[in-house]
N, C-alpha and C positions, 0 to 999 in steps of 0.2 A: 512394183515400179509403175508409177504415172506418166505419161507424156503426153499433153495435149487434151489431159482430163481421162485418160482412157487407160485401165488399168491392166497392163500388159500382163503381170502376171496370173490375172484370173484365168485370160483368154489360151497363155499355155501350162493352165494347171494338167490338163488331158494331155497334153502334150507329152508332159515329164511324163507322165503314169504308163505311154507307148498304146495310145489309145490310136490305131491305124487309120480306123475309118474317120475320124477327127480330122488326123491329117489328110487327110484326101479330099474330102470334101469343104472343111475349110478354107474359107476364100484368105487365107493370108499370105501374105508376103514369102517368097522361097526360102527356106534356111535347111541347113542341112542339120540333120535329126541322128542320124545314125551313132554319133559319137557318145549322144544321150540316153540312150537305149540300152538294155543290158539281152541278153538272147530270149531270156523268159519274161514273156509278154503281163506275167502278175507282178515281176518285181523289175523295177526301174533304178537307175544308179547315172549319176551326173560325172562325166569325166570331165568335162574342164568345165565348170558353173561361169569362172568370168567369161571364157569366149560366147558362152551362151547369151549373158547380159550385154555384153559389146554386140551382136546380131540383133539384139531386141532392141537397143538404142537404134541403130538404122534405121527401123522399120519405122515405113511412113504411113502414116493412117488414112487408107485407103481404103479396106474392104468394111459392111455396113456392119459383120458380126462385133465390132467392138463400141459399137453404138450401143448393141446390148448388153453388153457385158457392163457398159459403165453405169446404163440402167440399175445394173443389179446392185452396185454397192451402195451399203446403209446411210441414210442421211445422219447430220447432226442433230443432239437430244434438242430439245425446245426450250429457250432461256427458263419457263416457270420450272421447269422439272430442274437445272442446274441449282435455281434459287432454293428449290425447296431442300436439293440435295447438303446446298452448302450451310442450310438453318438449322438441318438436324447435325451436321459434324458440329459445328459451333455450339451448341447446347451440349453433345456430349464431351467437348472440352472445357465449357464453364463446369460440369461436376463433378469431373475430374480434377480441376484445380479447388473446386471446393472442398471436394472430399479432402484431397490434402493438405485443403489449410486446416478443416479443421484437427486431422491426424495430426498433425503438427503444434497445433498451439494446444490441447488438450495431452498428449502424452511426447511428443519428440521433442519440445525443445527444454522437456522435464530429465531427461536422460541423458547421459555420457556414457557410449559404448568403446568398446574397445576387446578385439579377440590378440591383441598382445599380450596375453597374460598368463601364467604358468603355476603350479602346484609349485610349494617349496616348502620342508620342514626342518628338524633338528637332526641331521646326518651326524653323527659323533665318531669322528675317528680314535678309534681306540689304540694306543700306539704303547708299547713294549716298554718298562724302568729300566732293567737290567739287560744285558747281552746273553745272550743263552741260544742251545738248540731246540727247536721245538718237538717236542715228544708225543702231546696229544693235541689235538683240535676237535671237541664234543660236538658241535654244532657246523651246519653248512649254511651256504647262503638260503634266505626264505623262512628258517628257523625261526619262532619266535622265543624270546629272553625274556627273563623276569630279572629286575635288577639284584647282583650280586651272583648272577650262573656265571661258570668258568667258559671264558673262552678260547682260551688255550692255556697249554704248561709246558714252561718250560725245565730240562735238565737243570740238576739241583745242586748236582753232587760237592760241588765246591762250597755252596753256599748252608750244605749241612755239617761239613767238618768245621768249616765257620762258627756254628753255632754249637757244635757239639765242643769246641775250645773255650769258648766262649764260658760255658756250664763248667767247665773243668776250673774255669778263672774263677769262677763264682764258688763254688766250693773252697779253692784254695783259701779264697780270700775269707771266707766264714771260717777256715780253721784258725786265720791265722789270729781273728779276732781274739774266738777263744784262747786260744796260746794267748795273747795277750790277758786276757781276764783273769786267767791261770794265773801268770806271772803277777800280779795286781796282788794275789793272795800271797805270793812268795815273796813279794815285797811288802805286807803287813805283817808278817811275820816274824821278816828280820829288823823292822823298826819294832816291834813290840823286844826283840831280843836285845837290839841296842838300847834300848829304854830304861830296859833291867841295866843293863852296863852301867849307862851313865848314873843309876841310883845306886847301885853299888860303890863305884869309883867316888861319888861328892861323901857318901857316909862315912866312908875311909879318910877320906881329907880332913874332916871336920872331927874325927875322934881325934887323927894323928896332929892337928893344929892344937886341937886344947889342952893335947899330953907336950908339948911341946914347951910348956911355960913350967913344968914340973920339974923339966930335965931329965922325962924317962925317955923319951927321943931325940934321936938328930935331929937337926935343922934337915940334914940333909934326904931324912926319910918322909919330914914333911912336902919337902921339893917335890918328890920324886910323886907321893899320892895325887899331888897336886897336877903334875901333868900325866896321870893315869884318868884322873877327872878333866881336863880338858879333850884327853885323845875321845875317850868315853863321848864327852857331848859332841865332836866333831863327827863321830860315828854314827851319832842320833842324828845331827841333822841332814847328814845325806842320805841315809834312809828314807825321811821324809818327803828328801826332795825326788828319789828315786819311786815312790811310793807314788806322787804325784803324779808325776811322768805317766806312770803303767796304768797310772788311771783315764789319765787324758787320752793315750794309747789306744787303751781297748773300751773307751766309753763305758755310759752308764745304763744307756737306756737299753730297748730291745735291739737285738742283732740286726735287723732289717733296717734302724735308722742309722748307722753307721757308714760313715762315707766310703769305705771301701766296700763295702755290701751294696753301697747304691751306684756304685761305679760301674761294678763289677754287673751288676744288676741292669744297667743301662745297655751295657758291652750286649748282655743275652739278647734285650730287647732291639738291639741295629742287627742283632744277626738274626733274630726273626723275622725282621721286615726284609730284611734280604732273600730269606726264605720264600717269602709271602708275595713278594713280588715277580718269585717266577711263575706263580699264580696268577692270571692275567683274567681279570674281572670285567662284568658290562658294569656303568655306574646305571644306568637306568634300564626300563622294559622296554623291549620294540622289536624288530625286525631285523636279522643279520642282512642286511644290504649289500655284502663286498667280504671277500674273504680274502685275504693277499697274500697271504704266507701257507708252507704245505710243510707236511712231516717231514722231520729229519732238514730242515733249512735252519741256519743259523744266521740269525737278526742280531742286530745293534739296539742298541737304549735309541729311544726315542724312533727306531720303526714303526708305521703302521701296521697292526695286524687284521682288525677286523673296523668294519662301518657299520653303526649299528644305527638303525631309523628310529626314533624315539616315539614310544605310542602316544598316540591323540595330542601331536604336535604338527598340524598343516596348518598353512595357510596361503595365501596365493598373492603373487606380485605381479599387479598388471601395471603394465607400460603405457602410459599415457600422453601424449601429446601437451605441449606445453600449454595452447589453446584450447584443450579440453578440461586443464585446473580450476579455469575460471568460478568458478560452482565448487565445484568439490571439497568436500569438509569431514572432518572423522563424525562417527555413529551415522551417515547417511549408510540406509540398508540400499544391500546389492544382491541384485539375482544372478547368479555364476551358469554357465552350461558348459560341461566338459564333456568333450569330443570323443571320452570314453564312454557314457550312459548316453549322450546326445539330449536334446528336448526334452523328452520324455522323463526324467529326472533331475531335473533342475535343483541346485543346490542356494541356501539363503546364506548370507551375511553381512559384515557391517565393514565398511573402512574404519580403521585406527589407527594409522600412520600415510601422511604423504612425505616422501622421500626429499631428505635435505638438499639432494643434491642428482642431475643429470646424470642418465646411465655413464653417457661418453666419460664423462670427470673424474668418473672412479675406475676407468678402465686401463689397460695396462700401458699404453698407449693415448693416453689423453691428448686431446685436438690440440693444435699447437693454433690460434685462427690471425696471429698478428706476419702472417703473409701477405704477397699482392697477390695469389691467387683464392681469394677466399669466394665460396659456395657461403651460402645460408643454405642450413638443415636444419626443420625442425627437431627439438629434443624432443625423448623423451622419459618421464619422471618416472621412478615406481613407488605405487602407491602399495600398503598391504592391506587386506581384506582377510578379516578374520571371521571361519567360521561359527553359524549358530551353535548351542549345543544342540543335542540331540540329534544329529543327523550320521547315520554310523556311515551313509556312503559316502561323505565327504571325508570322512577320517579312514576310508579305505583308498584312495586315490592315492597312485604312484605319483613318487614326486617326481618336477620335470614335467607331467601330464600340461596338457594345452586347454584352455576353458578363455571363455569367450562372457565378459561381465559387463554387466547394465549399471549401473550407480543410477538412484532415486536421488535427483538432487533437490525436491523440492523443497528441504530445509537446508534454504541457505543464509547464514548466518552473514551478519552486516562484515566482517571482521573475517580478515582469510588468514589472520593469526589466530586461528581458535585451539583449545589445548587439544594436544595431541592424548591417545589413549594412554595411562600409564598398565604399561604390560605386566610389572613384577619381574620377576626373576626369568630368564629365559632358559633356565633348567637347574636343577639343584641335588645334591649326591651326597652323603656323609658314608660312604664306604671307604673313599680312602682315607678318610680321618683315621681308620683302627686298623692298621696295620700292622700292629700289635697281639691282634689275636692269638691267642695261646701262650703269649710270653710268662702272662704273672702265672698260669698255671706248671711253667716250666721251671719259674724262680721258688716257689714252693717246692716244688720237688727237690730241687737242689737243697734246698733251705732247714725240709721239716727235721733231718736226723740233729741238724747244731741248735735246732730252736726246744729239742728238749733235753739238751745240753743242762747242767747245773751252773754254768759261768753264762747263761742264758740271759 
């Protein structure tokens, strides 16, 4: 504190510290001291500090000891030394802002960063055909799959008596063919024997008409040949037509193209896929991600049972700002850094897709913005970034993982319609096409005793 130019606190710096002889001999002003004082003469302690400043304001400057005291305090620096002080801050604020412009026109306003961005692949919910209880499960979660491993089975039992009827249909129906083939011969047989009839019966006619002008026969025994030869050819031709029938019947060609062979035949093959489907397949290789169902649980059609991560399928959706698109174009390379290896292993790749459409728009709850209370929020878009090959620690990255991505944007193309990357298929499987597996080797079995059948 100052008053008068005289700097009170210096004069009772000794003071506080309980310097006795100070106060004794100093010529100042009366104040009482005791309250300031602690009993131990090394350590001092202020008990009321404002009554002590209210006591210093009183005091009137009277004794010569704070003539010296004001002596002692340091003058102000000398305008040249301010000058020279404020030329050197100023210069190292020009290359400060130097340095950052050039930082900036040379590499930042070539980039769009962004650590809203996330690991995401081909997660494949594998979900259950039929209803069943589950009996095994070969694999846990972290397991690696090759496509076509079991990943679970379920209880069959129904769906084997199924197919074991099924086989039983299939036989019936090959005997019954042959039975027909059979019958096909028992009716060439008896038109071969009406054949002879009616050649008999017209030869009789024709002798018994020519004796008839002799007058060694009736009339009436002519009549009579005559409709022995009629019954005769009536008899032939149903034969024929019966003959026909047994052929259309029991076909001509091999047993196996016959429509109740292929029926019957079809019947085995839905009971095999019934079968086959309480066999629960991965369609592709990767990683068991989720495992949702446990021994002895019984599931419905169309349950999930297992998630399986599909190998060397990442790639990462970063969220960008709607004013960071500006630039941004597919095949521009990106350098990724994920929060799991950090720095130190930075991952490369390229943009191929920016998002048609605003996170919010596709969410489950889409912004409703034709209120009187409307905010502006920035969007933002996801863009995907597909990794280089060769890089096995990006294709080991959990998905979900958080990475933090730079876009090169310095080919930017006149045209912010530029093609997008065509990706191809985003996964493909021909296992469940053959659900069929085993069947023709089941219809054979059924098959081989009637295919060496002589009505074959």
């Amino acid at each position: 504190m100052r008053r008068g130019g005289v700097n009170y606190e210096t004069s009772y710096f000794r003071a506080f510290r309980g310097d006795a002889t100070f106060l004794t001999n100093a010529s100042l002003p009366p104040l009482d001291w005791r309250p300031y004082l602690a009993t131990d003469a090394a350590i001092w302690t202020m008990v009321d500090i404002s009554t002590l400043w209210r006591q210093l304001n009183d005091i009137t400057i009277a004794s010569p000891l704070f003539c010296k005291v004001r002596a002692m305090t340091p003058s102000p620096p000398s305008p040249a030394r301010r000058k020279k002080s404020l030329a050197w801050a100023a210069a190292v604020l020009v290359i400060i802002a130097a340095a950052f412009a050039t930082w900036y026109w040379l590499f930042a306003q070539w980039r769009e960063r962004t650590d809203n961005a996330y690991v995401q692949g081909n997660l494949i919910q594998i979900a259950a055909k039929v209803a069943g209880q589950v009996v095994q499960l070969p694999h846990e979660e972290g397991d690696r799959v090759n496509a076509g491993e079991t990943l679970a089975l379920l209880a069959s039992g129904d769906a084997d008596r199924a197919l074991q009827e099924a086989k039983y249909t299939l036989a019936l129906a090959a005997s019954e063919i042959l039975s027909r083939r059979a019958a096909v011969d028992t009716a060439r047989a008896e038109l071969a024997l009406r054949e002879s009839s009616h050649q008999l019966a017209l030869q009789e006619y024709e002798r018994r008409r020519a004796l008839v002008g002799t007058k060694a026969i009736s009339q009436e025994e002519v009549d009579a040949a005559r409709t022995r030869m009629e019954e005769a050819a009536a008899e032939l031709s149903k034969a024929e037509r019966e003959l026909t029938t047994r052929q259309v019947s029991a076909g001509t060609g091999p047993i196996d193209t016959h429509p109740l062979i292929r029926t019957a035949s079809e019947r085995v093959r839905d009971a095999v896929r019934t079968v086959n489907k309480h066999r629960i397949i991965t369609p592709v290789s990767g990683t068991i991600a989720r495992r949702s169902v446990s021994i002895g649980e019984v599931i419905t059609a169309g349950m999930p049972i297992v998630a399986v991560l599909e190998t060397g399928q990442r790639w990462v959706e970063a969220n960008f700002k709607e004013n960071q698109l500006r630039h941004l174009r597919p095949g521009q390379p990106v350098v990724a850094i994920a929060d799991l290896y950090g720095s130190s292993q930075p991952v490369r790749g390229r943009v191929t897709h920016i998002g048609a459409g605003t996170g919010a728009t596709f969410s489950v709850l889409p912004p409703q913005n034709a209120t009187g209370n409307w905010i502006k929020i920035v969007q933002r878009v996801p863009v995907r970034i597909d990794f280089d090959a060769g890089q096995p620690v990006a294709q080991a990255l959990p998905i979900g993982a958080s990475m933090s991505v730079t876009v090169d944007t310095h080919d930017r193309p006149d045209s912010q319609d530029a093609p997008q990357a065509n990706l191809g298929p985003v996964s493909q499987s021909a296992l469940f096409e053959d659900l069929n597996e085993g069947a023709d080797a089941i219809i054979a079995e059924v098959l081989t005793p009637f295919r060496e059948s002589r009505w074959n």
